[in-house]
N, C-alpha and C positions, 0 to 999 in steps of 0.2 A: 347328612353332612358328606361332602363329596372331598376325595383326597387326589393324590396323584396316585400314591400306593397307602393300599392298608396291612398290616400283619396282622395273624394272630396267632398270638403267642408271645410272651416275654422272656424266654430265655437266653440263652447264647446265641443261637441261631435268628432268632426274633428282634431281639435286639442291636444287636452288630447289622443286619438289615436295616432296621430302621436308622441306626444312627450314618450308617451308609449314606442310602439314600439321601437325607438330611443334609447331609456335607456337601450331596452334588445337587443341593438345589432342591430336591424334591419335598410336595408336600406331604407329609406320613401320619399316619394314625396308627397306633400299636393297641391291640384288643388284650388284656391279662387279667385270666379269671380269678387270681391267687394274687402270688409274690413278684415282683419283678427282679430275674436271674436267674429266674427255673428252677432245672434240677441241678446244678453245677453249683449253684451259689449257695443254696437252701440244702439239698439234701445226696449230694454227689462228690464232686473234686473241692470244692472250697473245706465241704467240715471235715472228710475223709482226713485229708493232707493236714488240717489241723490237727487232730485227733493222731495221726503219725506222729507229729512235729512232736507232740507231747510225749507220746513212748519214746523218742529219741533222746526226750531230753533225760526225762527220767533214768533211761538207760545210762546216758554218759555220766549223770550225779552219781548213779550208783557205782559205776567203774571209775570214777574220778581218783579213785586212793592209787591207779596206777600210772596216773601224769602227775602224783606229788601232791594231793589235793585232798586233802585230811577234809572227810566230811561224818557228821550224821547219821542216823538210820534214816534212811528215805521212806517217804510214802507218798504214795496215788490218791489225791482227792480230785476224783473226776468232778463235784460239784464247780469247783474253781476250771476247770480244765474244761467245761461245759460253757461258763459263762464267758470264758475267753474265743473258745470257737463262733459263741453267739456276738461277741462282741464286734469281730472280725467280719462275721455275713452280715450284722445290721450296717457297718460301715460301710463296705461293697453296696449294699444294696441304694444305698443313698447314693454312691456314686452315680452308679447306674440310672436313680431317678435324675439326679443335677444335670448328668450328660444329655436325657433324651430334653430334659426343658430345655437344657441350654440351645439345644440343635433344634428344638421349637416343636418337637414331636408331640402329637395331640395323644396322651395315653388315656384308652379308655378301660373303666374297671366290668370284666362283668365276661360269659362264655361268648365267645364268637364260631359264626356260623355259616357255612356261603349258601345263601338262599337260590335254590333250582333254579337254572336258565340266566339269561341278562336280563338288565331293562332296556329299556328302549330308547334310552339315549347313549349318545356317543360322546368322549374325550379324546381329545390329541396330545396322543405320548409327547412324552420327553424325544423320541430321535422322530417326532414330527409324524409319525403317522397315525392317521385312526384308529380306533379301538371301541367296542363294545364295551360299557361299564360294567363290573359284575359288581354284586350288593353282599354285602358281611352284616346278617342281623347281630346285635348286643343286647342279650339275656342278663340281665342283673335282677333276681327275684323276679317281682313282678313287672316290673319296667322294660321294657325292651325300646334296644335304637336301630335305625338301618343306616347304615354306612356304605357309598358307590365310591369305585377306586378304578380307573384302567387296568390296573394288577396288584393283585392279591399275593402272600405269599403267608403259605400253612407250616407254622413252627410250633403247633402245640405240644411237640414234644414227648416223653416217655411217663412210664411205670414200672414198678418192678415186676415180674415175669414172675409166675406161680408157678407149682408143680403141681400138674393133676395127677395127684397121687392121694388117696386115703390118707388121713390126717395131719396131712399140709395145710391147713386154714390157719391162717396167720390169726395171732394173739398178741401180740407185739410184748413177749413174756418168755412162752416156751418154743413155739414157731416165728423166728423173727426174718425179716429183709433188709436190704442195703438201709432204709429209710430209716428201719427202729434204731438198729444197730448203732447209728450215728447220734442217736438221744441217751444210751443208755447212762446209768445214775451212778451204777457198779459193775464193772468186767465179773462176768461169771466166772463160776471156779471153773466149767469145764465147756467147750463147744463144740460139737460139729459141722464145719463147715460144708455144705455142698455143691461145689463148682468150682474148678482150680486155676479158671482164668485173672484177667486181672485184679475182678472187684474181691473173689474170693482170697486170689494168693495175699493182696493190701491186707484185708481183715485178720486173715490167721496172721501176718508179720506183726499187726497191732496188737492182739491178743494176745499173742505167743510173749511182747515185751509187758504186759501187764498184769501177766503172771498167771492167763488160763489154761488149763491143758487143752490144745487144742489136736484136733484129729479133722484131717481135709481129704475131702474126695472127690474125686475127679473121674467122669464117665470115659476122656478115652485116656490112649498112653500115654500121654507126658502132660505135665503143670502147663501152665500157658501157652497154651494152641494159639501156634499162628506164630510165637518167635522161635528165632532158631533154635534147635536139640542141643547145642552145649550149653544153650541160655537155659535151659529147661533145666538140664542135666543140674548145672551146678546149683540150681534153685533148689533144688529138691534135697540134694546135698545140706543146703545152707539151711534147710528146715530141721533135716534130722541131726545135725549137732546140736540145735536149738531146742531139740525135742519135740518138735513141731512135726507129728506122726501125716506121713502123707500114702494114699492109698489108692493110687490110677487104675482104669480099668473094672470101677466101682459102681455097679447099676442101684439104686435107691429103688424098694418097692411101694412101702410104706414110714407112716407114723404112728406110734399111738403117745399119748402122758400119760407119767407116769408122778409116783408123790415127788417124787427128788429132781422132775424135768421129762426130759423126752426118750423112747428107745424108737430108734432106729431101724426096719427093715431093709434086709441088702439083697439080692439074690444071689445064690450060692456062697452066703458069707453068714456068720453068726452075727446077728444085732448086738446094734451098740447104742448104749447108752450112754446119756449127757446130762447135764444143764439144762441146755439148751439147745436148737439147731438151725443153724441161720443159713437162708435158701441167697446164693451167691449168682447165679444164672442167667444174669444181664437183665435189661430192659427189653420192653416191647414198646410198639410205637401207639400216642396214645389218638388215633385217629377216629375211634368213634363218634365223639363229640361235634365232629366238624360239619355233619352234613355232605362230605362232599362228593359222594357218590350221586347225589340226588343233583348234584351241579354239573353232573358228569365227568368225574375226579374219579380216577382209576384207582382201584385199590387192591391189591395182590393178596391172595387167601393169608399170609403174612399180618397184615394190616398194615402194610407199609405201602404209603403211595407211590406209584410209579411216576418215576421221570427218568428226562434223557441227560445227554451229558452235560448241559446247560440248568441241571433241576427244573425245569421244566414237567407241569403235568401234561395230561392229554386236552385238556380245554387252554385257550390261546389266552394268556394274559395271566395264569393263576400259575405258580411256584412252590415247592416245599423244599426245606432245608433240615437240618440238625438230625436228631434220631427220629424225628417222622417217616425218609428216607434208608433205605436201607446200604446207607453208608458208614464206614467208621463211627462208631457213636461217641466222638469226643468233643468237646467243646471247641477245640481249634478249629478241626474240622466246619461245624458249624458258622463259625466266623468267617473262615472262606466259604463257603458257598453263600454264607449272605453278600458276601462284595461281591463274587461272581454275579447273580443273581442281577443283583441292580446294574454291574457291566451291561451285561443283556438286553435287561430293559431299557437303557440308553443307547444302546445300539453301536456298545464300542467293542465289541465281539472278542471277548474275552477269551484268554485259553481255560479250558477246563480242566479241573483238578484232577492230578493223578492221583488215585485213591493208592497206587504202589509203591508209593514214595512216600506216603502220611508218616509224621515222627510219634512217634509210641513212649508214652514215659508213664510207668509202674514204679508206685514210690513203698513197695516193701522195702525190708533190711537182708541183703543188699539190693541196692534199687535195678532195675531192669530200663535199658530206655532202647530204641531200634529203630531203622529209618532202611527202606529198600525191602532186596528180595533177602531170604536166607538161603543159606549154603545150598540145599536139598528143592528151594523152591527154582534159585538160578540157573543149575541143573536141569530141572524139568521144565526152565524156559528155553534149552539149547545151547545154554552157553557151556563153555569149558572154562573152571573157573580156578583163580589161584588164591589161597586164605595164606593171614596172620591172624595170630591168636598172643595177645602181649596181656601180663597178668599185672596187677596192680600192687604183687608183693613184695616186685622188686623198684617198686617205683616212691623217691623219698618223701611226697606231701604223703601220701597213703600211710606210710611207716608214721608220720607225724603227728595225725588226726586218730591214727590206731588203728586204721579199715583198710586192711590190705586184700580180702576176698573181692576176688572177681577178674575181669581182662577184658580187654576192644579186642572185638574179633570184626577185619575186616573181608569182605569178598571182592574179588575184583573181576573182571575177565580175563584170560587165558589171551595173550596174542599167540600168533603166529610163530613167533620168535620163541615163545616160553615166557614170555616178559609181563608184568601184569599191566594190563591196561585199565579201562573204565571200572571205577569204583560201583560196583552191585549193589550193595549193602552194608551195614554198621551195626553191629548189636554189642553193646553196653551192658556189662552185669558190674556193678561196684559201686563206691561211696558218688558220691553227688551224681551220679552216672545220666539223671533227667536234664542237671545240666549242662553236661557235657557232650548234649544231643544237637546241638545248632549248629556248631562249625560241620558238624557229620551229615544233616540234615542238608545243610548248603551242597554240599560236595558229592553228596547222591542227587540233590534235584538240577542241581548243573551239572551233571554229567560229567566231573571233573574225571582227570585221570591220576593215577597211582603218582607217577611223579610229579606231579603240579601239587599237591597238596603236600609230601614228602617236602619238597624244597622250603614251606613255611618255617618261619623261627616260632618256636612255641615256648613261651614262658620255662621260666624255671626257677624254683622247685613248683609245679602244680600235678596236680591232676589230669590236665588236658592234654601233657605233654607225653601222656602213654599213646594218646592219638596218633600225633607225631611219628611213635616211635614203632607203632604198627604200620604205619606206610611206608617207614624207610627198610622197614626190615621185607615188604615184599620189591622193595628197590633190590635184594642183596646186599644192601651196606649199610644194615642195623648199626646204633650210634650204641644201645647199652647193650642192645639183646644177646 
């Protein structure tokens, strides 16, 4: 079967491609071994955030008697709180089918593969010029298809990342990963978590509201590498009034089980025991499967395929997107580069995505969201920079909904004058704070300046209006500050 483009892969990245492409015309075939949605839908951002949604809820039932709301003894039946998460990906998931039929997308079920070298015939792209066909064999059991496409595009996607370390071998029981985590039946009485980025800090904030003791550790200084150090800072804060023991600077040796769970090796620390201990440490890209070395598809000791600023590989016509690529491993992400992607391939020369601008949203309690550079990395790009730091205690929805931890901290550039000009950066620690990421998102990716976005009217009473109120305050003529 011959297409215009083929994918393989069905998740974020895979998908959003195809139904791209799809839109402008193109004829597409999507190759998925499994599920279509990936790991976003099935075992990532879609159950995670349900699985939050539910600690949240839980939590405000139980603090209800202090908005006036005479309740009950509450209780956690994850049974119910499982089937609702599942209920939710089985909907998604059907979307996602309805979309690609409707867009006319041929999905085929089964691994795909780019078979060595081209064949020997030729198609004419989409912006008119020739092209080499390369062929995608389709592995289902014993049946196999070959599939030729002008361009190809590798979205097979991720795994979770192991720890070679002595008695790390997952059991999905006493050694568990992002994956199990997301099925479990009953919150254990105790866990340690290992890894303090975002999938880790998510899970101890879920845990922590479901009433396990948890204990998280983090190999360097601070909780969430990569956002700014006040965002860190007060995170780690918000753990230890919660009881939520956090421990940077923590090298893991070993595992062994034990009858009651797991103990722990640390170097130069006394072991700890648990329940349980769930490996947090991100995803690796899952490119074995693909064959594509053998297609002459670059592949970096990492196992992430190389490409250029266009996701482009090193063979002419073949692409890779989502966390195959060693970019941002979010689902947004993935979504742009599939439009990118198909820009390209039509020949309408697309700008390519600024991976330092990506918006970042972390849905622990309180949520974390960021967009740009931080204070320390703006610095070390040269700039001279001016901050506000506006807290969310003095702000009335916040007093309202009861969640006043946290603040917009904004960076700007330093002019000439002392005056703050272009907006750096955004970093959000507080109540709905993921979505309070898009107006901030805008105004670092256009390069807005300190007073142009200061002069907006912002709602009131909200949330968003502490935005506001961090611009005006590095205007010099803060409105409440």
């Amino acid at each position: 079967m011959e297409h215009d483009l083929v994918v393989i892969g069905g998740g974020p990245g895979g998908y959003a491609t195809a139904l791209y492409a799809a839109a402008a015309g193109m004829n597409v075939g999507l190759v998925e071994k499994s599920k279509l949605g990936g790991t976003c839908l099935h075992v990532g951002c879609i159950p995670a955030k349900e699985l939050l949604e539910t600690a949240n809820v839980y939590r405000t039932v139980s603090e209800a008697a202090e908005f006036g709301v005479a309740t009950s003894d509450t209780a956690l039946d994850m049974a119910v709180a499982q089937q609702r998460k599942q209920a939710i990906i089985d909907k998604l998931t059907k979307g996602v089918e309805g979309m690609l039929k409707h867009r006319n997308v041929s999905v085929y079920s089964g691994v795909g593969q780019l078979v060595g070298g081209d064949s020997d015939g030729e198609s004419s792209s989409s912006n008119g010029n020739s092209q080499k066909l390369h062929q995608v064999r389709i592995s289902a059991g014993i049946e196999t298809e070959t599939l030729t496409a002008s361009n190809v595009v590798l979205a097979s996607g991720s795994v979770p990342r192991t720890l070679p370390l002595p008695g790390f071998e997952y059991d999905a029981k006493s050694v568990i990963n992002s994956d199990h985590l997301l099925s479990i039946k009953k919150a254990p009485q105790s866990a340690i978590i290992i890894g303090g980025g975002a999938i880790g800090c998510e899970f101890a904030s879920l845990l922590g509201d479901f009433g396990t003791q948890v204990t998280l550790l983090e190999t360097l200084p601070q909780l969430l590498p990569g956002a700014d150090p006040d965002v860190s800072k007060l995170m780690a804060r918000s753990f230890k009034k919660r009881k939520i023991a956090v421990q940077t600077g923590m090298s893991v040796t070993g595992c062994e089980r034990t009858d009651s769970g797991v103990r722990v090796m640390l170097e130069g620390s006394e072991p700890m025991e648990a329940s349980c201990v769930i490996v947090a440490i991100g995803r690796r890209p899952l490119s074995e499967s693909l064959a594509a070395e053998k297609a002459g598809v670059a592949i970096d000791k990492s196992g992430y395929v190389e490409v250029d600023e266009f996701c482009r590989t090193s063979v002419a016509g073949i692409y890779a997107v989502g966390d195959l690529v060693a970019t941002p491993q979010l689902a947004h992400v993935g979504f742009a580069e599939g439009m990118l992607v198909v820009g390209d391939m039509l020949g309408e020369s697309p700008e390519p995505i600024n991976y330092g601008q990506v918006p970042w949203g972390i849905y622990t309690r309180p949520e974390v969201a960021f967009a740009g550079l931080t204070e320390p990395a703006a610095i070390d790009a040269g700039y001279e920079v001016v901050t506000s730091t506006n807290r969310f205690g003095a702000n009335s929805r916040a007093m309202i909904i009861g969640e006043t931890e946290g603040f917009v901290k904004v960076v700007a550039e330093k002019k000439s004058d002392g005056s703050a000009g272009q907006v750096l950066g955004v970093h959000i620690v507080g109540p709905w704070a993921t979505e309070l990421l898009g107006q901030a998102y805008l105004t670092v990716s256009w390069e807005a300046e300190v007073g142009d976005v200061a002069n907006l009217i912002q709602p009131h009473p909200t949330l968003s209006e502490l935005y506001g109120e961090a611009m005006l305050s590095l205007t010099g003529r803060p409105l409440h500050g």
